[in-house]
C-alpha positions in Angstrom: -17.7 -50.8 -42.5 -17.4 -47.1 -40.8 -14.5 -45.9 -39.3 -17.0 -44.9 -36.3 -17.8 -48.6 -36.1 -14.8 -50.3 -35.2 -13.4 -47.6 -33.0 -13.9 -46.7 -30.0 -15.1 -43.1 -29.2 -12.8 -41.0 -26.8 -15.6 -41.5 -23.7 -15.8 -45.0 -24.3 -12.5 -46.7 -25.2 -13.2 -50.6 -24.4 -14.9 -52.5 -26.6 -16.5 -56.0 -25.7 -17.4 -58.3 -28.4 -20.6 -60.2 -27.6 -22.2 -62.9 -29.5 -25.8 -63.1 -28.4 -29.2 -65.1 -30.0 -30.8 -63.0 -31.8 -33.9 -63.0 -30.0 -32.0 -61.9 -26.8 -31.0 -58.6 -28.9 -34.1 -56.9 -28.1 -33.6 -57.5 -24.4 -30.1 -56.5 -24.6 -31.3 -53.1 -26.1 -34.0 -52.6 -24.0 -31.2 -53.1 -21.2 -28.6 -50.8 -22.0 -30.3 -48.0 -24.3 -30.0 -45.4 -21.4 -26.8 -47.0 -19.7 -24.1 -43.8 -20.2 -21.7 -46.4 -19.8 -21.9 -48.6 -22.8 -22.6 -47.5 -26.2 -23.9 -49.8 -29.1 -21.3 -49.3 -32.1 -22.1 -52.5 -34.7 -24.6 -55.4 -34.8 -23.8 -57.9 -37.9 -25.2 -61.3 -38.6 -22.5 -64.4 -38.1 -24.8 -67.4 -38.9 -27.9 -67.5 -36.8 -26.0 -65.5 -33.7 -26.1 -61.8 -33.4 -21.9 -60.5 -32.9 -22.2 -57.0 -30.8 -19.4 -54.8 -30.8 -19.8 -52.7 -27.7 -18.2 -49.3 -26.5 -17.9 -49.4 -22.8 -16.7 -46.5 -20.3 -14.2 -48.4 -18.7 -12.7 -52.0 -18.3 -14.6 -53.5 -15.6 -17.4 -52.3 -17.7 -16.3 -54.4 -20.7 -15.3 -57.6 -18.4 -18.9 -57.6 -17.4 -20.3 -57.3 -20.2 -18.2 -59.7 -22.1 -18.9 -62.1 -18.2 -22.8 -61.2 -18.6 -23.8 -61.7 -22.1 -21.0 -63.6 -23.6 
């Protein structure tokens, strides 16, 4: 695992954890890939769910995100 992974970058220092199907992670990147507010930072496997570690701007940013997708 990268250091870059499992921080959060300076711009974006919440991180939500969201466990999605993976069949909803194409949606969910089609969703957010030019949001300036949430960045992407790791996608792994944990059975036959998808675990997202996000990067979000702020705090209500996270909540929702956590509120929407988890």
């Amino acid at each position: 695992m990268r250091y870059r992974e499992i921080t959060a970058p300076t711009t974006h220092p919440y991180i939500a954890a969201i466990t999605i199907d993976p069949c909803d992670f194409y949606t969910f990147e089609r969703l957010t890939q030019d949001r300036d507010e949430v960045r992407l930072l790791r996608r792994e496997r944990r059975g036959d769910k998808l675990l997202l570690r996000v990067a979000c701007m702020s705090s209500d940013v996270a909540r929702r995100m956590e509120d929407g997708w988890g």
